[in-house]
N, C-alpha and C positions, 0 to 999 in steps of 0.2 A: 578522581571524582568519587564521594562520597555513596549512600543510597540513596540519601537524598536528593542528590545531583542525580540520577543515572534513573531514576523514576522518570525526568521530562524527555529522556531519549526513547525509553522503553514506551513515553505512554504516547509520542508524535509519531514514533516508525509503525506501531500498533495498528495504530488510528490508520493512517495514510494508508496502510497494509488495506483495511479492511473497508475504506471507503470507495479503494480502487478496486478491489477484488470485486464488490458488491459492481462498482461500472461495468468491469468486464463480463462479468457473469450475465447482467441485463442485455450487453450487446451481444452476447451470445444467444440468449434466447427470446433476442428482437430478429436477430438473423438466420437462427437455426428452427425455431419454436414452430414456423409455418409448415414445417416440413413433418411436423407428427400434431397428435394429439393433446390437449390441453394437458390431462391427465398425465401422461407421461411426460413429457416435459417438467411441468412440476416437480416429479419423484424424482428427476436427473438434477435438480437446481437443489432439493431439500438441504440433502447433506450438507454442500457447499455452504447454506445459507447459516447453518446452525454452526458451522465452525467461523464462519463473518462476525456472528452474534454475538460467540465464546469469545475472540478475540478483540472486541469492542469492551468486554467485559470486563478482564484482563488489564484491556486497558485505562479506562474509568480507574477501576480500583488502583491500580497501580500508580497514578496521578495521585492518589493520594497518599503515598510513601512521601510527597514531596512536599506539600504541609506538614507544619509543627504543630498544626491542631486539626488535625483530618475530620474530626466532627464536626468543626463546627467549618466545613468547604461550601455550604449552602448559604454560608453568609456571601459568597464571591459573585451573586446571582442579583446581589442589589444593585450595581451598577450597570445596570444592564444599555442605558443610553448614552455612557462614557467610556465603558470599560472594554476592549477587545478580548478581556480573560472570561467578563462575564458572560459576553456573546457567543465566546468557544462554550462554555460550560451549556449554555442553554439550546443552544440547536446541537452541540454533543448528545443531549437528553433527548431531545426530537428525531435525531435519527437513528437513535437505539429502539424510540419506540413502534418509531415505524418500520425499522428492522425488522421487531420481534413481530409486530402484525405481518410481515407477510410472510415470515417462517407461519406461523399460527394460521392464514389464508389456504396458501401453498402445502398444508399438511392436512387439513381439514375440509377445504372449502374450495379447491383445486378450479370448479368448474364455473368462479367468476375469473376467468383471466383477465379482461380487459381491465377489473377495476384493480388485480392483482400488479398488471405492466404501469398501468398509472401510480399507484401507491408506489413501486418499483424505481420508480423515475423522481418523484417526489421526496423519496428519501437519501437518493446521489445526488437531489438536488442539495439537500441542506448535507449532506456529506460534501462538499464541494467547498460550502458556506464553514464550515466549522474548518476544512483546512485552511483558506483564506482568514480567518478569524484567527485559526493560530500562529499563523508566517505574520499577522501585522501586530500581535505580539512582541516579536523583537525585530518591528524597526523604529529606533529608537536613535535619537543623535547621539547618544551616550554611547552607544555601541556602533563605530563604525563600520565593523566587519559585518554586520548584521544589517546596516540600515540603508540596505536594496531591494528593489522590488527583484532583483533576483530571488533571493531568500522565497518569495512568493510563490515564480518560477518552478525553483528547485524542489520545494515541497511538493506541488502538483505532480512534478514529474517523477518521484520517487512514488506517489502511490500510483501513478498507471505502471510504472516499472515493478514494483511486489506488487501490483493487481496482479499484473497480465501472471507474472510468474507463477503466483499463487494458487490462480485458478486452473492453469494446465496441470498445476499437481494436483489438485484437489479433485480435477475429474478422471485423473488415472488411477488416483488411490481409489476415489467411488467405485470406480469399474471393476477394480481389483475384489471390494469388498463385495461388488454384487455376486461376482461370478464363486466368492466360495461363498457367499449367503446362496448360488443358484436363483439368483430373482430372475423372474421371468424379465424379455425382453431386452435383455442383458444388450443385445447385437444395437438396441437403439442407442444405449450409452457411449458402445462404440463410434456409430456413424458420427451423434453429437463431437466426441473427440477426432477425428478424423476430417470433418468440415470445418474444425476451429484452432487444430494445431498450428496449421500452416501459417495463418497469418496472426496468431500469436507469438510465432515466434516472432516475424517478419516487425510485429509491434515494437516486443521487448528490442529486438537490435537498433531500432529507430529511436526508441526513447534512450538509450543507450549512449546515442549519439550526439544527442537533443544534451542529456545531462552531462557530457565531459565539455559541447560547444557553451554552455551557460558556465560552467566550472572555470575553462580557459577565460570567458568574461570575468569572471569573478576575482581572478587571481590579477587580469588585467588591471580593472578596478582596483583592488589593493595597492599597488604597482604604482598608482598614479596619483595614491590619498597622500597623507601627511605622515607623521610621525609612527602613528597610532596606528596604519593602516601599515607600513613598514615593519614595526612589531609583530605582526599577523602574518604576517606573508613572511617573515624570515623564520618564527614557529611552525607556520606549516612546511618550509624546506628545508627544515634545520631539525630541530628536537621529534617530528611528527614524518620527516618523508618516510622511511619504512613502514609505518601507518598508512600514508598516502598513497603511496604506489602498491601496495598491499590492496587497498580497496579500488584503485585503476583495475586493477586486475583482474580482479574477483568479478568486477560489475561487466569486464568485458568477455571477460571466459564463460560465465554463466550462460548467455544467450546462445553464443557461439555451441556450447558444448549440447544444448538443449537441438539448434538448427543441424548439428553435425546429425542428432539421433533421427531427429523426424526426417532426414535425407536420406537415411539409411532404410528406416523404415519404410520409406515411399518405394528408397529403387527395390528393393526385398520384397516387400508386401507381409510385410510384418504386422502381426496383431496390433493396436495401440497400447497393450499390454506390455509390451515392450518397451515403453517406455517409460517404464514407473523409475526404475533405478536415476539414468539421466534425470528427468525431469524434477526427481525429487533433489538429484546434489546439485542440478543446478539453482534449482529456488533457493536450495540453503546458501548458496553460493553467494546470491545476489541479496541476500538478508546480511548475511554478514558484511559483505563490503556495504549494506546501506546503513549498519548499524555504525561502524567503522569512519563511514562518513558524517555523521552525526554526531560521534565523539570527537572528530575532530571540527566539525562546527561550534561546537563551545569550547573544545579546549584550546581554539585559537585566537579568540574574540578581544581583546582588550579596553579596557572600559577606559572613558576619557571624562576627565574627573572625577567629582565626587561621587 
């Protein structure tokens, strides 16, 4: 794969990253948020939101490595009642904007929260809408390997799997960075981590599960196509297994190695400080096996026909 090629991997894992992160962080603080003050809550969500933002950014721009006339990608917004490329691009744009609104709420204007949790919900809504928009992209009869509504499936489930990941790391590094900034109130960052570890992990292992039982589907389905779908399926166990079982691994050792530290730290009583090291190799863990997985989603595809 060219740069060309490796722009649509970089800017679907990004996106799904940052649509699921944005999820998990709201269900955090729909679940945790009654427990303190508007005010602080907010300051525990900022950081988080601003690296969602960054990396929505990242990825926009990076989409457009994969045009051969990246100027003029605004034309790709006129078909917007036929096209599933123009309706990714366009609620893409709707929910950067309302991203940026509630970083800009949440930093400045803290004490409307209801319309902060509403805007909040509204924008995973159309994050939700822009991954559906981009899994029906390639279902195509041209492309067999592709033209399942698993594809749909599995997209979904890769952003709550880098969500949930993402955001356990993002609230340890916070922590990390309050306690040598010395921000006040440090110990509520804490509690936040503490009340949400556990069933984040509990999440990621179940999404975990969810994505090799849809994986096994998928490979069944191959298994059972024609020519074209035989071609696919003998590149993913032939030229691509070391690839494959490489990203099995990765995707299942990451949760596991994340659940090993939060056990540890429970039966210990260990700071949540503790778990920056973990939780940071396991996030990388499961990024790379999902990047892994990705490249091997188009490098096994075979087009039929023209």
């Amino acid at each position: 794969m060219n740069l060309r090629e490796w722009a649509l991997p970089v800017y679907t894992i990004l996106m799904q990253l940052a649509i699921g992160a944005l999820f998990i962080l709201w269900m955090i603080r729909s679940l945790v948020g009654s427990k303190f003050t508007p005010e602080k809550m907010e300051r525990i969500i900022r950081n988080p939101m601003l690296v969602i933002s960054f990396t929505v950014i990242v990825a926009m721009l990076g989409a457009h490595f994969h045009l051969s006339k990246p100027f003029h990608s605004f034309y790709a917004v006129r078909n917007l009642g036929s096209s599933w490329l123009s309706r990714e691009i366009v609620f893409t744009a709707l929910f950067f904007l309302m991203l940026s609104s509630l970083w800009f709420l949440s930093r400045f204007m803290h004490e409307y929260g209801r319309l902060i949790s509403v805007l909040g919900w509204v924008a995973i809504g159309f994050g939700f809408i822009v991954i559906y928009c981009m899994a029906r992209i390639y279902l195509l009869p041209t492309q067999v390997a592709w033209n399942s509504s698993t594809v749909i499936v599995s997209f979904y489930i890769t952003a709550l799997l880098l969500g949930t990941m993402t955001i356990a790391c993002l609230l340890v590094l916070d922590l990390r960075f309050a306690e040598i900034q010395k921000v006040q109130d440090i110990e509520i960052h804490a509690q936040v981590i503490k009340y949400s570890i556990t069933w984040l992990t509990w999440m990621s292992l179940l999404m975990v599960v969810v994505n090799i039982a849809v994986l096994l589907y998928q490979i069944y389905l191959l298994n059972q196509g024609d020519i074209t779908s035989q071609t696919s399926l003998e590149l993913l166990f032939g030229l691509y297994l070391p690839l494959f079982i490489m990203r099995l691994s990765l995707i299942i050792i990451a949760p596991l190695w994340m659940g090993y530290a939060v056990y540890q730290m429970r039966k210990v009583g260990a700071a949540p400080q503790s778990l920056m090291a973990p939780v940071y190799m396991s996030c990388l863990l499961m990024l790379i096996g999902e990047i892994a997985g990705r490249f091997l989603f188009y490098a096994t595809h075979i087009r039929l026909g023209i």
